[in-house]
C-alpha positions as CSV (number, residue, x, y, z in Angstrom):
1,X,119.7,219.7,76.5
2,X,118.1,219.4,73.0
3,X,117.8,223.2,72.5
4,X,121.9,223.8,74.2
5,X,123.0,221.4,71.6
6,X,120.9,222.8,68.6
7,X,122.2,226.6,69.8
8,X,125.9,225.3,69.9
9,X,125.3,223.3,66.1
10,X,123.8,226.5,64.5
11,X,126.7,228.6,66.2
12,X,129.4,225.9,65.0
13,X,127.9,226.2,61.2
14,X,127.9,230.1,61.7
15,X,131.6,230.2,62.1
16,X,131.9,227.4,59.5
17,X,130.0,229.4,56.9
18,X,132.0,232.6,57.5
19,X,135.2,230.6,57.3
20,X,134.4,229.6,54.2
21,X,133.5,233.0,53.2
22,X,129.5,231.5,52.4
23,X,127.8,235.0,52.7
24,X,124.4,233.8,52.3
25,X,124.4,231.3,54.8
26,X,126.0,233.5,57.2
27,X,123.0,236.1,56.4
28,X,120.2,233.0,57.1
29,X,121.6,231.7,60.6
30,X,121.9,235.7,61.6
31,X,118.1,235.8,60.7
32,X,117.5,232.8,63.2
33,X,119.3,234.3,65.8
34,X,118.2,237.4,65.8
35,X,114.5,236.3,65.9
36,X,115.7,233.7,68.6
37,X,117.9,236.0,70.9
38,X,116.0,239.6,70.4
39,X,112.9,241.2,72.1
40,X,110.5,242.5,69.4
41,X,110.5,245.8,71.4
42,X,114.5,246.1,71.1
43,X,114.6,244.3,67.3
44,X,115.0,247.5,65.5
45,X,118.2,248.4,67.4
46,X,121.8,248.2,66.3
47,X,123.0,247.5,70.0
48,X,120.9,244.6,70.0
49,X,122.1,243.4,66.7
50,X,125.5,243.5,67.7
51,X,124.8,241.1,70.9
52,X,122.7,238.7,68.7
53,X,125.7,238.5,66.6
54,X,127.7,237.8,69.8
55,X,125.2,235.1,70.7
56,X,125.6,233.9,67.5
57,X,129.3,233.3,67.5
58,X,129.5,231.8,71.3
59,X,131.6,228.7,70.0
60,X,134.0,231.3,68.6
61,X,135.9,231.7,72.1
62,X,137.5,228.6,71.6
63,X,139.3,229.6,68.3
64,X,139.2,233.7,69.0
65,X,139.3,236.1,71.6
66,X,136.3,238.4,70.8
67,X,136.5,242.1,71.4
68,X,133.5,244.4,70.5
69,X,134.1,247.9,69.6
70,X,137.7,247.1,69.4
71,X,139.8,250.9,68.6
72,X,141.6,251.2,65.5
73,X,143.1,254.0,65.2
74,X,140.0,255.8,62.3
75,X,137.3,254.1,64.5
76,X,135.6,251.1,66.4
77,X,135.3,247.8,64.7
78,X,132.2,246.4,65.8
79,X,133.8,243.2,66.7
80,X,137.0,242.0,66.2
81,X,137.9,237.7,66.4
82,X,141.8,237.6,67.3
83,X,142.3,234.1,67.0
84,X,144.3,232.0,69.3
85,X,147.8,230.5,68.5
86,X,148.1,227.6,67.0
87,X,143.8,227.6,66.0
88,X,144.6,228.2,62.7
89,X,141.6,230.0,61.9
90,X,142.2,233.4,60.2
91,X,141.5,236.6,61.9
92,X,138.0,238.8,60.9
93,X,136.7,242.1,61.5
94,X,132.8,242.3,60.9
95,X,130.9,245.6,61.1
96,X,127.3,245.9,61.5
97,X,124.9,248.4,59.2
98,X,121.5,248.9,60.3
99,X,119.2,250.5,57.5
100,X,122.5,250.3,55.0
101,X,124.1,248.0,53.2
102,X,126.6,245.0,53.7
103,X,128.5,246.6,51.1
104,X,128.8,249.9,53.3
105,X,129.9,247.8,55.9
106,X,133.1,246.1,53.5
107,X,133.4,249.9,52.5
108,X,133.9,251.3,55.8
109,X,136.5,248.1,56.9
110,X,138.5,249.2,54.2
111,X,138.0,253.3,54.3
112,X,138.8,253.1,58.5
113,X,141.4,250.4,57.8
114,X,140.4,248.4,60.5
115,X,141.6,245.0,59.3
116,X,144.9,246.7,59.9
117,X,144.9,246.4,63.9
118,X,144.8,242.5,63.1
119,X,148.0,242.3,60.9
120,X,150.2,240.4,63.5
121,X,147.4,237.7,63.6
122,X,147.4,236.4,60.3
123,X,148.2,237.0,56.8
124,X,144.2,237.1,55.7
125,X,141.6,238.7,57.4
126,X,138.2,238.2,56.6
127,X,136.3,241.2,56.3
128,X,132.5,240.6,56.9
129,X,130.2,243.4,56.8
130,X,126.1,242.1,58.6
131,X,123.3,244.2,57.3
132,X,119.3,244.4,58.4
133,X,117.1,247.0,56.9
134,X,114.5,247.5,59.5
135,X,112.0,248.7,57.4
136,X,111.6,245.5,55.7
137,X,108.5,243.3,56.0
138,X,110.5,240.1,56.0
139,X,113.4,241.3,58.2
140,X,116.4,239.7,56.5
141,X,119.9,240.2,56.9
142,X,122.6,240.4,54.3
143,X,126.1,239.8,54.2
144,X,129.2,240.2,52.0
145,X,132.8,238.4,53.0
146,X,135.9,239.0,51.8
147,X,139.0,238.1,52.2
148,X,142.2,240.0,52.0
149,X,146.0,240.1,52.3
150,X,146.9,243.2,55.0
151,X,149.8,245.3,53.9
């Protein structure tokens, strides 16, 4: 039970963090997970990145329906959290770059418009773009969050 309830904390200060728009700590408990929940054969693959981030967020069904590679119209969102009525928890879109930027990520949310699919769920979507550059000798993640008003 001690590693269930350690694997439901670190999920519940995932969401927590990206509520709060805390793009660092998002970034750190994505490097946990992914070294937690990924093969070292399959590390270096964006498929596995997006189920490690779907690990990562397996509170989340309590506050959001989560949809990965949700259609938008210019694209795929990589996953989409439609929350539930009455959760009060703001809808997000989060796209995941693999050898680019978190920033390319944010850039592509807004260039595809994919935030727009989630209009009739909230005023503010969070847009949070996860990056890993697989190259990198300390295999980091970085993450940018921001929040916008949908027209």
């Amino acid at each position: 039970w001690g590693k269930i309830a350690a694997a439901i904390k670190q999920s519940n200060a995932l969401l927590a963090a990206t509520l709060s728009k805390d793009a660092d700590k998002v970034a750190e408990i994505i490097d946990q997970a992914h070294d937690a929940y990924t093969s070292i054969l399959k590390y270096n693959d964006e498929n596995s990145l997006s189920c490690v981030i779907t690990m990562a967020y397996f509170t989340a069904p309590q506050y959001y329906t989560v949809i990965r590679e949700l259609p938008t119209g210019k694209g795929f969102a990589d996953l989409a959290f439609i929350p539930h009525k009455k959760s009060g928890k703001p809808p997000m879109i989060i796209e995941l770059k693999w050898d680019k930027t978190a920033d390319t990520a944010i850039r592509q949310i807004k260039e595809k418009r994919y935030a727009g699919v989630l209009k009739d769920f909230g005023d503010e979507i969070l847009s949070v773009g996860i990056s890993y550059d697989k190259e990198s000798e300390d295999k980091k993640h970085s993450c940018v969050i921001e929040s916008a008003k949908e027209v």
